[in-house]
C-alpha positions in Angstrom: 17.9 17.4 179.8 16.5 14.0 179.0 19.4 12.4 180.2 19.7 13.9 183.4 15.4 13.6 184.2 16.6 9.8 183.0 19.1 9.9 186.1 17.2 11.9 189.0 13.4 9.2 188.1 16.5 6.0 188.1 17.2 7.9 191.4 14.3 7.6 193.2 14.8 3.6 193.8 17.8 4.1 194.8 16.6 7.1 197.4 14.0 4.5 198.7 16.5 1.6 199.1 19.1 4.4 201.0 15.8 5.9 203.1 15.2 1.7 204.0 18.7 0.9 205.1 18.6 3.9 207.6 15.5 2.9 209.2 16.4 -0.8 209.2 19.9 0.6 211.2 17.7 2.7 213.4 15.4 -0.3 214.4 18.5 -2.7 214.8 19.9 0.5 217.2 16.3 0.1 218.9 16.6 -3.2 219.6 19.7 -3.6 220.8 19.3 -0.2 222.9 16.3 -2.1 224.9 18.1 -5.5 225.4 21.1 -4.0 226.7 23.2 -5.4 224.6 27.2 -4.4 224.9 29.3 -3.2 222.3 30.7 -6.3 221.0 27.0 -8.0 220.8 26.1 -4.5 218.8 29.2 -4.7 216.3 28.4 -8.3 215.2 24.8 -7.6 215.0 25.5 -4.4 212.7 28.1 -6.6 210.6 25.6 -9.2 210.4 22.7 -6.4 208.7 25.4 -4.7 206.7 26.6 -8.5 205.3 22.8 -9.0 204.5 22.3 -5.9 203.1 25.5 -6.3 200.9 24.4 -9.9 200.0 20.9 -9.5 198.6 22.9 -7.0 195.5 24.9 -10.0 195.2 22.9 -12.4 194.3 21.3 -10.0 191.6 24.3 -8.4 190.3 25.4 -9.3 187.1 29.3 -8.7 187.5 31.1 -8.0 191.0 34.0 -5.4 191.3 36.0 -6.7 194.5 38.3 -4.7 196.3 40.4 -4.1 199.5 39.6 -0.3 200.5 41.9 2.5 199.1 42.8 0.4 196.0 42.2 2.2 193.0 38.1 1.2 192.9 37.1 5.1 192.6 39.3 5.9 189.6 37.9 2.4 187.9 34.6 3.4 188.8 34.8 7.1 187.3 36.2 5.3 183.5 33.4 2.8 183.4 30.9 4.9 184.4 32.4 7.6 181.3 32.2 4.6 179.3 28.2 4.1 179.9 27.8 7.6 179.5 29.7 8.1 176.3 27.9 4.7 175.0 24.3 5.3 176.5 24.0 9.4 177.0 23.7 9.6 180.7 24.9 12.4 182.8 28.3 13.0 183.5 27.3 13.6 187.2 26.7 10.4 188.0 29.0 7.3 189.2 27.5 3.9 188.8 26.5 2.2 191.5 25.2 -1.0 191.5 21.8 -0.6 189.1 21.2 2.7 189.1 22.9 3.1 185.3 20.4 -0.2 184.9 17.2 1.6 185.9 18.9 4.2 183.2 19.4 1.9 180.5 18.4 -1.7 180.7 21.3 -2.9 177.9 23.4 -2.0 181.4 24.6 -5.0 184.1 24.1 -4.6 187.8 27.4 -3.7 188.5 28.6 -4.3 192.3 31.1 -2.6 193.5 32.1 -3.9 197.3 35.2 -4.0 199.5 33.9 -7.7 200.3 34.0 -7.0 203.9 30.7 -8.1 205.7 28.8 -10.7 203.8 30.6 -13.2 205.7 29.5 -12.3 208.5 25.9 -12.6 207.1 26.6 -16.2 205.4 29.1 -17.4 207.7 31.2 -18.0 204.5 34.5 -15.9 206.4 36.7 -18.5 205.2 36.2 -19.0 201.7 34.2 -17.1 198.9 31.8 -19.2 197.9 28.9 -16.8 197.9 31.0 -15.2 195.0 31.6 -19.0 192.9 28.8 -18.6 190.5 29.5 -14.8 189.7 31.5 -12.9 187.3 34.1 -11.1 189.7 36.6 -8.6 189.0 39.5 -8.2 191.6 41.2 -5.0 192.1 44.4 -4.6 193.8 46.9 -2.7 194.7 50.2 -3.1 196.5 49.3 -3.8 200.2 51.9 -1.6 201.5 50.7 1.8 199.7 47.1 0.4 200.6 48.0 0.6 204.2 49.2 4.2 204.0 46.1 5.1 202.2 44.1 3.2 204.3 45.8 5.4 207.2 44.8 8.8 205.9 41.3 7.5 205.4 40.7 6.4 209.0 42.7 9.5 210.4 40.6 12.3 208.0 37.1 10.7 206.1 36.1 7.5 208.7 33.1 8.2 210.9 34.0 6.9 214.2 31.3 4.1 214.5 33.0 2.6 211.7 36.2 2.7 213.4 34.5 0.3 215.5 32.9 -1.7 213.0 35.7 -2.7 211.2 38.4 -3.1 214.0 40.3 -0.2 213.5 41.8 1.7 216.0 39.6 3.9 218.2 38.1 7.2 217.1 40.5 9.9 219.3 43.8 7.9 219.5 47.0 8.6 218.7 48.6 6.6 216.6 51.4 7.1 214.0 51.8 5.6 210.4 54.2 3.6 211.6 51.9 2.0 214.2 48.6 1.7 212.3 50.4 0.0 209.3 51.6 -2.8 211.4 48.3 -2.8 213.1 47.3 -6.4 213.0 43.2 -5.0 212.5 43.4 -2.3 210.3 46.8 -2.0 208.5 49.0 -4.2 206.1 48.6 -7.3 208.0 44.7 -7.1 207.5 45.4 -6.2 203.8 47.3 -8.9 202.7 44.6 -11.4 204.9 42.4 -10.1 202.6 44.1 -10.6 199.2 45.7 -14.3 200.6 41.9 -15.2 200.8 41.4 -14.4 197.3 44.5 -15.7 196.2 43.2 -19.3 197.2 39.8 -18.8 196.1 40.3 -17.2 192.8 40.0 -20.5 190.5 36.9 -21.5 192.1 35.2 -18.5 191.0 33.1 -19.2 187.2 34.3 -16.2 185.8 37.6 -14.3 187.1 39.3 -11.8 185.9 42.4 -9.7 188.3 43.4 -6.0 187.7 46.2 -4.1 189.8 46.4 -0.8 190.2 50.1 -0.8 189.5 48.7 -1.7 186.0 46.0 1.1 185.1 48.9 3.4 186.2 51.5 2.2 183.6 49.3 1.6 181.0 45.7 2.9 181.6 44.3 2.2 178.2 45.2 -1.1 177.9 43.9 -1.9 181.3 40.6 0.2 180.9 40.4 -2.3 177.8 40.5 -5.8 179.5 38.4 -4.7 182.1 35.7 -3.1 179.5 36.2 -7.0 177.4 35.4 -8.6 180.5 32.4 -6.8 181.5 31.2 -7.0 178.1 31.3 -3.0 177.4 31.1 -2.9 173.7 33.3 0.0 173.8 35.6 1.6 171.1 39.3 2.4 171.0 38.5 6.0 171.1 35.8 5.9 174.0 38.1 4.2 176.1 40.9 6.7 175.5 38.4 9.7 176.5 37.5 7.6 179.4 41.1 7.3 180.2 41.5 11.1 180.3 38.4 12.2 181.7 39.7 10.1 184.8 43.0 11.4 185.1 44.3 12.1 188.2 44.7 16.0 187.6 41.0 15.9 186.2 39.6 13.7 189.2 40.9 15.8 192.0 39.1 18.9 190.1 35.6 17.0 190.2 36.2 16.0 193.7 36.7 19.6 194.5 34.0 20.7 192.9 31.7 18.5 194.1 30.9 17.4 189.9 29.2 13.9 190.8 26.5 15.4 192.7 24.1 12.3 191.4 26.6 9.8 193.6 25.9 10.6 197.1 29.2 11.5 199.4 31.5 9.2 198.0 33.6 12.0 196.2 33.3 15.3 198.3 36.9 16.2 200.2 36.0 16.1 204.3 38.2 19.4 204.0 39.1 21.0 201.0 42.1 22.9 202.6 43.8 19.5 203.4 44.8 17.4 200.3 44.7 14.4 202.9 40.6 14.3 203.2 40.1 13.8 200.0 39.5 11.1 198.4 41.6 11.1 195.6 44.7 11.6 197.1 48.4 10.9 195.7 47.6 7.9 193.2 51.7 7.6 193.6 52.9 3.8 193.4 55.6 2.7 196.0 54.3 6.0 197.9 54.2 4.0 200.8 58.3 4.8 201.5 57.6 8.5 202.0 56.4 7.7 205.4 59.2 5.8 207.1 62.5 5.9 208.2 64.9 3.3 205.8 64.6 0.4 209.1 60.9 0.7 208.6 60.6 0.3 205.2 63.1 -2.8 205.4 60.4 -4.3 208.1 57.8 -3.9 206.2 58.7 -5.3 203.0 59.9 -8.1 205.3 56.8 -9.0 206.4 55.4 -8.1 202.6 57.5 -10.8 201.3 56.7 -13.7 203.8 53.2 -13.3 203.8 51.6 -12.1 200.8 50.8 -14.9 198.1 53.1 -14.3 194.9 50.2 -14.6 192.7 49.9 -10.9 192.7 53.6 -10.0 191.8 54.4 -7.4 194.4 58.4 -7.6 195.7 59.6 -6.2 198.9 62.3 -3.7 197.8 61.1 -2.6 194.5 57.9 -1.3 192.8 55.5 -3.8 191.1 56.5 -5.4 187.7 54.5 -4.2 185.0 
């Protein structure tokens, strides 16, 4: 009971800062309803808020969790957020998100979690990551080619059509195949691997760094779970990581998501339609899934253009699954 009166009073900062980013939206809509401004004037100005928004946690985070959407961030977020719980007594139904587990329990960081993709367009930083230099930054990845796929299913069952928009990806209402949106210069694998070259470049510049790919959790979840828990300083046990580990399996995730368990965390895991495994978001979690969309020609293609363009930093190889 304490724990969970703990959660819903850490809550209420968080339902202010949620009830402030609505009305700042609302008043940007407003303003740019009574200048007339088109649609791409609108998109920038909205990337430009969001990027601001997204900035100001930033610079008062205490670790950064960056990831390309679709990568694995959920199921990371689900074992460290067990591992506060089991260390600090707070309520299973809750999923950390940036200092709410702090207004819980100030021994806990401001942890950021953030797909990195609008505070460039707030500091004008697109090309580099230099509002990330001086932080402690975790990178998540995955393999860019079962991203894509993912990243398909998201924007075909659980993307609101605005963000469509926002984010370049095809329009809300068209009809596009796998195929089609994976070689999709805005949205699909070339956009992925844009994303993860970036990084690639910008990684040693960054004061405290630290990469993690999904491939990895998968093999060997514990092992993973522990690196990430050394580098964020959770002063976690053997034993607490291992329940962490299965609390977050994938079996036991898709039962929470169904049941709506992290009721504490907003919409982030609550199926768009619990009849069709494709809106939820926990999905397959299968590496090299990717192959069980396209024809033999396709896959060849797009390993092809895997293997020219992806930096080989991260150790994914057209034609096989990644090396663990």
């Amino acid at each position: 009971m304490t724990s969970t009166f703990a959660a819903l009073r850490a809550s209420l900062p968080q339902a202010s800062k949620t009830l402030w980013k609505k009305t700042s939206r609302r008043l940007l809509k407003l303003r740019l309803d009574l200048t007339g401004a088109d649609e791409d004037e609108r998109i920038r100005a909205e990337r430009r808020l969001r990027g601001r928004e997204q900035y100001r946690k930033l610079r008062q985070a205490d670790a950064v969790v960056v990831s390309f959407g679709k990568s694995g961030r959920t199921w990371l977020r689900v074992m460290v957020s067990r591992l506060y719980q089991q260390l600090y007594g707070l309520p299973e139904n809750a999923l950390i998100g940036f200092d709410n587990f702090h207004n819980m329990d100030r021994r806990i960081p401001r942890i950021f979690f953030t797909h990195d993709n609008y505070i460039g367009d707030y500091t004008g930083h697109v090309d580099s990551k230099a509002d990330f230099y001086d932080k402690k930054v975790l990178l998540l990845v995955r393999d860019p080619r079962d991203v894509a796929v993912s990243q398909f299913f998201q924007w075909q069952h659980r993307m609101r059509p605005e963000k469509k928009a926002l984010n370049q990806y095809p329009p809300h209402g068209e009809q596009c195949s796998v195929y089609e949106f994976v070689r999709h210069e805005g949205a699909g694998l070339p956009k992925v691997m844009e994303f993860m070259n970036l990084w690639a470049r910008e990684m040693d510049k960054v004061r405290e760094f630290a990469l993690v790919r999904y491939e990895d959790m998968r093999a060997d979840p514990h092992a993973t779970l522990s690196r990430v828990a050394e580098f964020l300083e959770i002063p976690a046990t053997a034993e607490q990581i291992q329940e962490a580990v299965d609390y977050a399996s994938y079996e036991n995730m898709k039962k929470m998501e169904s049941a709506q368990s992290f009721r504490l965390s907003g919409g982030r895991m609550v199926p768009r339609d619990r009849n069709n495994p494709d809106s939820y978001k926990v999905r397959r979690a299968k590496v090299g899934g990717y192959r069980d969309y396209f024809e033999d020609e396709q896959v060849r293609e797009i390993d092809a253009l895997m293997e020219a363009t992806l930096d080989p930093v991260f150790d994914y190889r057209a034609g096989e699954d990644p090396a663990v």
